[in-house]
C-alpha positions as CSV (number, residue, x, y, z in Angstrom):
1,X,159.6,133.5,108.2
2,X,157.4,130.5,108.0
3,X,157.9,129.7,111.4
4,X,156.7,133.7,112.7
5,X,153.9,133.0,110.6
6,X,152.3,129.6,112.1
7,X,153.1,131.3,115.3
8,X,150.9,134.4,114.1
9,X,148.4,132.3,113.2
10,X,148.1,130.1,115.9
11,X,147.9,133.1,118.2
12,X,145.4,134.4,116.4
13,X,143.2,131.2,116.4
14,X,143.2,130.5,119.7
15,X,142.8,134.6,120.3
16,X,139.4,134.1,117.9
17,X,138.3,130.6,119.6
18,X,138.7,132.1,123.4
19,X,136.8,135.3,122.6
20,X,133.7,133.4,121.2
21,X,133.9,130.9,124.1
22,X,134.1,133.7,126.7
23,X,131.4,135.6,125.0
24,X,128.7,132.8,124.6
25,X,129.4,132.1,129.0
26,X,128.5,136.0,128.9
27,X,125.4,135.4,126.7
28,X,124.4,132.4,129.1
29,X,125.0,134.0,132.3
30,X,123.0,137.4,131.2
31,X,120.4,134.8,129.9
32,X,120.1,133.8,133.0
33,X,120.2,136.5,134.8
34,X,117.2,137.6,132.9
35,X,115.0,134.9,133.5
36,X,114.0,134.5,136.7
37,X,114.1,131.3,139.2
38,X,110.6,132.4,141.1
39,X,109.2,132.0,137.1
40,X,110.6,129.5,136.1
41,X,107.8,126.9,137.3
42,X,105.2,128.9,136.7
43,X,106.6,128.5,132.9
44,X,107.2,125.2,133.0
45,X,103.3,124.5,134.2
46,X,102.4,126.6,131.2
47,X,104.5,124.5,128.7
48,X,103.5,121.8,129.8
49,X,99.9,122.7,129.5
50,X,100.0,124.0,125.8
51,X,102.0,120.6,125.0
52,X,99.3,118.3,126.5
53,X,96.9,120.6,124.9
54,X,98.8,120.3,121.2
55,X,99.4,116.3,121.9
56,X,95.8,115.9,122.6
57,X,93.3,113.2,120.6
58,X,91.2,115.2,118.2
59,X,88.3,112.8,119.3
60,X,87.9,109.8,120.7
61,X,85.6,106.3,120.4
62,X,83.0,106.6,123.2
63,X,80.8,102.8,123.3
64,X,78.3,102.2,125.4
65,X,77.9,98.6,126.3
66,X,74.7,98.6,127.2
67,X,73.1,100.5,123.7
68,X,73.2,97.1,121.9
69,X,72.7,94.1,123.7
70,X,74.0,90.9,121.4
71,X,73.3,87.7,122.6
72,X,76.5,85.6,123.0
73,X,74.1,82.2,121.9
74,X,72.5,83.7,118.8
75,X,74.5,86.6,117.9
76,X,71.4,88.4,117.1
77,X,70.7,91.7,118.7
78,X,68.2,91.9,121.4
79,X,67.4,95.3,120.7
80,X,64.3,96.0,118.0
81,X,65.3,95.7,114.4
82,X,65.5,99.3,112.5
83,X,64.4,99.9,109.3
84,X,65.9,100.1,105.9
85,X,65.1,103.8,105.5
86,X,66.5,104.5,109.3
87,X,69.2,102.4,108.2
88,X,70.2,104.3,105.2
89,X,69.1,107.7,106.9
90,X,71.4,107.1,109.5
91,X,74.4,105.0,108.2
92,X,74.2,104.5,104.4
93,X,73.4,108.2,103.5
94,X,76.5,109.4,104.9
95,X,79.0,108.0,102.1
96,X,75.8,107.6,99.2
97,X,74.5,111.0,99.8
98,X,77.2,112.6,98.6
99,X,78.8,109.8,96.2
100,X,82.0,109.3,98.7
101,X,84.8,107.3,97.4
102,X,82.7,106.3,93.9
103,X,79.5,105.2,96.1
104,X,76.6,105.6,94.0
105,X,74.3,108.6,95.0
106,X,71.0,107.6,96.6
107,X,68.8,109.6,93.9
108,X,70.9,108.0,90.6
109,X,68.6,105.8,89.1
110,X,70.9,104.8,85.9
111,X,73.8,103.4,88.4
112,X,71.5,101.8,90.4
113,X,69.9,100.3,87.5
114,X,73.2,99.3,85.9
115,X,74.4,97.9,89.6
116,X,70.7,96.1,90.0
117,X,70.8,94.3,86.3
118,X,74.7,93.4,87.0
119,X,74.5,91.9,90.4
120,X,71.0,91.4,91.1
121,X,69.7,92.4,95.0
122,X,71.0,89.4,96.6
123,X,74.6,90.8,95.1
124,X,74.0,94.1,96.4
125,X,73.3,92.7,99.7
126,X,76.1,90.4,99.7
127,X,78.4,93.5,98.7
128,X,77.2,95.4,101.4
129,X,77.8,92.5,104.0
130,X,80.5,91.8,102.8
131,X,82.3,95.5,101.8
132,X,82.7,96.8,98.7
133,X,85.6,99.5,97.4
134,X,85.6,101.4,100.1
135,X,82.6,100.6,102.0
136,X,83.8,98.3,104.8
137,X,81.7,94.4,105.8
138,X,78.2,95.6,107.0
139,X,78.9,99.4,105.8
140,X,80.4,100.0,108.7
141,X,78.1,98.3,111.7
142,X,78.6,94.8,112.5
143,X,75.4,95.0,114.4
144,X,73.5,95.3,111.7
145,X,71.3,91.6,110.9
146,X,71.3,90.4,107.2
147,X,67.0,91.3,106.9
148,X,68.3,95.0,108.3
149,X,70.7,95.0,105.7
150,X,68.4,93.5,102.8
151,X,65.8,96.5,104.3
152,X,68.5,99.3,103.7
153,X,68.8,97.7,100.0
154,X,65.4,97.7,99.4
155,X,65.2,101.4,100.9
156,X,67.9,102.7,98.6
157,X,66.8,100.9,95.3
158,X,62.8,102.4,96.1
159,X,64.7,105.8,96.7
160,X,66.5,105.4,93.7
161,X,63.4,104.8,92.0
162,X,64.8,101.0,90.7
């Protein structure tokens, strides 16, 4: 009895196990049937677009060698020196505008005060020169000269009213 059983069984597996084998080659040959060759590259093209579309840089770096000229001698810029407030208008004010990352806000006199009385403006120039938190060396623009960046201190504490 055991014996008509395993047989049963077996019989039945293997009956199970063909059918879904010979039913997925139906599923891959109607598949294929249904997608045509003449297409088929004309899809591919298309997938291939949207990928390199998806896999694309959001941005990218663009630097002009010739916007700053440095001298290789002096390693000052040849180009005229800016301003402190065209330095903070167009670098600083991006992170102390807003108070980014715990940067003090260009209008608050109190932590300017505090900052002014604790380091004194050689130590807030030095802190920007050198980074701070999360201000990187030279907030961000190595070409900047140490008077441009003891302008752009000056500029922030007179707009701070310290």
């Amino acid at each position: 009895m055991d014996s008509n059983h395993d047989k049963v069984f077996v019989t039945t597996f293997l009956g199970v196990i063909g059918f879904l084998v010979a039913l997925t080659v139906v599923i891959v040959v109607i598949a294929n049937m249904i997608t045509g060759d003449e297409d088929s590259e004309e899809l591919r093209q298309i997938a291939y677009e949207r990928t390199q579309s998806r896999i694309a840089p959001v941005g990218e770096v663009i630097t002009d060698p010739n916007a700053i000229k440095v001298s290789a001698s002096s390693g000052e810029s040849d180009a005229e020196p800016r301003s402190g407030e065209e330095i903070v208008q167009g670098l600083c004010s991006g992170c102390h505008a807003a108070g980014v990352a715990g940067a003090p806000k260009l209008d608050d006199t109190t932590e300017w005060s505090s900052r002014l009385d604790a380091l004194g403006r050689d130590g807030l120039v030095t802190s920007v020169i050198n980074g701070k938190g999360a201000m990187p060396p030279k907030a961000g623009d190595p070409s900047l000269s140490e008077a441009e960046i003891e302008a752009a201190v000056d500029a922030m504490l007179k707009q701070a009213g310290v």
